[in-house]
C-alpha positions as CSV (number, residue, x, y, z in Angstrom):
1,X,-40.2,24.0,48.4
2,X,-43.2,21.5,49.4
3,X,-44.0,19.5,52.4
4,X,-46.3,17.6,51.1
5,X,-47.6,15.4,48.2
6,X,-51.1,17.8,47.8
7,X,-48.6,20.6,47.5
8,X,-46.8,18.9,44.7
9,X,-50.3,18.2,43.5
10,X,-51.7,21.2,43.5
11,X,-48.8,23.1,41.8
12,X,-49.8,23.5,38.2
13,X,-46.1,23.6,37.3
14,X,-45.6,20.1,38.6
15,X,-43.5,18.3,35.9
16,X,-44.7,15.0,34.8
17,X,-42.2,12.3,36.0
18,X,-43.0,14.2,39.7
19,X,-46.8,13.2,39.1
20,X,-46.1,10.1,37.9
21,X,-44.1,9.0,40.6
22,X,-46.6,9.8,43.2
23,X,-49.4,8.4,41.5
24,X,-47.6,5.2,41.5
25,X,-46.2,5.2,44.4
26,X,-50.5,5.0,45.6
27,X,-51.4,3.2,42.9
28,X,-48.7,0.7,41.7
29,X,-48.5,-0.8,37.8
30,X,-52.6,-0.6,37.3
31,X,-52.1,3.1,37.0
32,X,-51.1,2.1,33.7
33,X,-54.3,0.3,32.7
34,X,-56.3,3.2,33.7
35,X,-58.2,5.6,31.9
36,X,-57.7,9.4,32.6
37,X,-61.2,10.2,33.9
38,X,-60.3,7.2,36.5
39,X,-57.0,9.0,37.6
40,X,-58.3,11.8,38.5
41,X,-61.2,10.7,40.1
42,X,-58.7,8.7,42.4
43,X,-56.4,11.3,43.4
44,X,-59.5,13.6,43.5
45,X,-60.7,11.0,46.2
46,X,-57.7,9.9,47.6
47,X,-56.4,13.3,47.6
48,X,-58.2,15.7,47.8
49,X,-56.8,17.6,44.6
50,X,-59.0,18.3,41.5
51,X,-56.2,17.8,38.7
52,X,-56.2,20.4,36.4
53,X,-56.9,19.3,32.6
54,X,-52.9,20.2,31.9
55,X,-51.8,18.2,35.0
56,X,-53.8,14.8,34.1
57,X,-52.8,15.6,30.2
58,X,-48.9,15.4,31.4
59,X,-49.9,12.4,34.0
60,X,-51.2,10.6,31.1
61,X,-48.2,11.8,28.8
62,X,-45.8,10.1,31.6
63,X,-47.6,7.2,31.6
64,X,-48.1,7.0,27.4
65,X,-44.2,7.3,27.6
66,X,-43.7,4.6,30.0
67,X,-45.9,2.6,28.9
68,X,-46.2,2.4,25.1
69,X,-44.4,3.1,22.0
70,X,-46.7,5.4,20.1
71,X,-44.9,8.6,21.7
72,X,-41.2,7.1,19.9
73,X,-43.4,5.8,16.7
74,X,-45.9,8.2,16.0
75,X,-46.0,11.5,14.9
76,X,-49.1,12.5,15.7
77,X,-48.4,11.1,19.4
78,X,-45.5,12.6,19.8
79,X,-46.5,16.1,19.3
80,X,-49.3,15.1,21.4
81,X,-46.7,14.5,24.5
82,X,-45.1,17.1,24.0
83,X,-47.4,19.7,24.1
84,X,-48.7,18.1,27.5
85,X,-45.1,18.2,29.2
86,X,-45.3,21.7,28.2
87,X,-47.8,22.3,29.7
88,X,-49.6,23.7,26.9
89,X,-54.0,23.1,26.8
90,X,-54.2,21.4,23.4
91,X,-57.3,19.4,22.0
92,X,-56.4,16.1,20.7
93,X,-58.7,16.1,17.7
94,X,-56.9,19.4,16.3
95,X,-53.6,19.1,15.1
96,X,-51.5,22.1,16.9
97,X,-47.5,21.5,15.8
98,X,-44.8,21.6,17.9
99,X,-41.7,23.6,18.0
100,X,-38.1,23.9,18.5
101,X,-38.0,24.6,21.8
102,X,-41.2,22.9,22.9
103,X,-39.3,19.4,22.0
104,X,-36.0,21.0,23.5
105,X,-37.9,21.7,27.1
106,X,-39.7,18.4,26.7
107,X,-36.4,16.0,26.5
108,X,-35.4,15.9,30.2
109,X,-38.8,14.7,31.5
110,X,-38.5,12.3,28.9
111,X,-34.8,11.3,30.0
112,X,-36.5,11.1,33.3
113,X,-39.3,8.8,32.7
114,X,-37.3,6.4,30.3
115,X,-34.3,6.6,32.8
116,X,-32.0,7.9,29.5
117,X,-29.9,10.7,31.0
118,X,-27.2,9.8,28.7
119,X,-29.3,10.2,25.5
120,X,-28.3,6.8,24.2
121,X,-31.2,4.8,24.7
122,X,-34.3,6.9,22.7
123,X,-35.2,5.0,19.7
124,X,-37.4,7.4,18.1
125,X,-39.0,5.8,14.7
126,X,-38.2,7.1,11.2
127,X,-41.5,9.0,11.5
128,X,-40.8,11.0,14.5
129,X,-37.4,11.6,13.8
130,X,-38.7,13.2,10.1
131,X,-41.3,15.2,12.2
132,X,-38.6,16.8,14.3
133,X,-36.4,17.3,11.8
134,X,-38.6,19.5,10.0
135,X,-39.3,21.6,13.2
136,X,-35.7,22.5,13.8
137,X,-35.1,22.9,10.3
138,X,-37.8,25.4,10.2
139,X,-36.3,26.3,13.2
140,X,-33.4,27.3,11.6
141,X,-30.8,24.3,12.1
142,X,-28.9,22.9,9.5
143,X,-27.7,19.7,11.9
144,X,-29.9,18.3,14.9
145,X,-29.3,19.4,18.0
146,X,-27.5,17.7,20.9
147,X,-30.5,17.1,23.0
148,X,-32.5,15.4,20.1
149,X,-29.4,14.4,18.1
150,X,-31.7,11.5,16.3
151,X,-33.7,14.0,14.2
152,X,-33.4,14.3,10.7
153,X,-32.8,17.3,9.5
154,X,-33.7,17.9,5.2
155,X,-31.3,19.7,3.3
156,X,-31.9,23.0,3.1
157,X,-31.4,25.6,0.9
158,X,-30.0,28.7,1.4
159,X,-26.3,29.7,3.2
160,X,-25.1,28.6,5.9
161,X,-24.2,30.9,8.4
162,X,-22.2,28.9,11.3
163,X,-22.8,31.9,13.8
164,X,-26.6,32.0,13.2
165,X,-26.4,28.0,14.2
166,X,-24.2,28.4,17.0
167,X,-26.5,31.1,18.4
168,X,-30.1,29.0,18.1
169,X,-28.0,25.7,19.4
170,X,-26.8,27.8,22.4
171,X,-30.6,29.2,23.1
172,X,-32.1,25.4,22.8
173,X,-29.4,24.5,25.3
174,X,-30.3,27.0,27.3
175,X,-33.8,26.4,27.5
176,X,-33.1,22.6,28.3
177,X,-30.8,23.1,31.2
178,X,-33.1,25.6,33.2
179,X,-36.2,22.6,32.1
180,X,-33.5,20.2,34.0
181,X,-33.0,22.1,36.6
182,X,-36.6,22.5,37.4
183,X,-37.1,19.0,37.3
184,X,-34.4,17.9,39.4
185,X,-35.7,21.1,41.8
186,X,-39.0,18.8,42.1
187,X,-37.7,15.8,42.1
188,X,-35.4,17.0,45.5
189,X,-38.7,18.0,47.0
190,X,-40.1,15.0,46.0
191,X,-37.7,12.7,47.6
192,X,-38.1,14.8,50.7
193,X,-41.6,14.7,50.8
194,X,-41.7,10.8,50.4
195,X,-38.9,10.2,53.3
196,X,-40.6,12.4,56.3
């Protein structure tokens, strides 16, 4: 895929945990006592690669994840990460929610960068869990869905159709293992660029 760290650097698609590593691996645990603007003038210096405003918005989503607990307590911060590990331009004074499948395609870079591949160690707060909840529900779900099982879903009214579930349950699992298999696409190319 890549020979190089520019390469991963300059790919817009880059995930976050992929960026994250090789910042650190220049910059070591002050990365995390940075502020953006000084990230990107490092790698911009260091580098040679202008980051892109959706690149250093999912560097500093990575490091927001690693770093603190505002992305597993608050709301506002979580739908703030997650539109960054999609991606997705967003401005952080506006309030832009998420959706179903934005959370869904967010989960393994956040496996990733809280080493939780099993799913058993995400302690998302009361708050958070509400906040998702209500997206799935509107969504369409009756129950959470395995890869954000901690969500809580309100009752809703209306019938249940079990086929209907089945279907949007098999299209967010869908979307997560091709988001996983992307990731683990980079990080291959990662670990081959790091031991030429």
């Amino acid at each position: 895929m890549y020979d190089s760290v520019i390469q991963l650097l300059k790919d817009k698609a880059t995930p976050a945990p992929v960026l994250l590593a090789i910042a650190y691996e220049e910059y070591g645990a002050d990365l995390f006592d940075w502020e953006p603007e000084i990230v990107r003038i490092e790698i911009l210096e260091d580098f040679g690669v202008e980051l892109t405003a959706q690149q250093s918005d999912k560097l500093q989503a990575a490091i927001t994840i690693m770093s603190m607990d505002h992305f597993e307590n608050d709301w506002h911060s979580f739908n703030t990460v997650i539109h960054a590990l999609n991606n997705e331009p967003f401005d952080y004074e506006d309030l832009y929610p998420v959706d179903a499948e934005q959370i869904v395609a967010a989960m393994p870079d956040i496996e990733m960068l809280t080493n939780n591949f099993l799913g058993e160690g995400l302690k998302f707060d009361d708050e958070v869990n509400t906040y998702a909840g209500l997206i799935f529900a509107e969504y369409g779900l009756f129950f959470a869905p395995h890869e954000f099982p901690t969500a809580y879903i309100p009752a809703v009214q209306g019938e249940y159709n079990m086929d209907s579930q089945i279907e949007k349950k098999e299209a967010l699992a869908e979307i997560y293992a091709a988001k996983k298999a992307k990731l683990t696409e980079y990080l291959d190319c990662l670990h081959h660029v790091f031991t030429v």
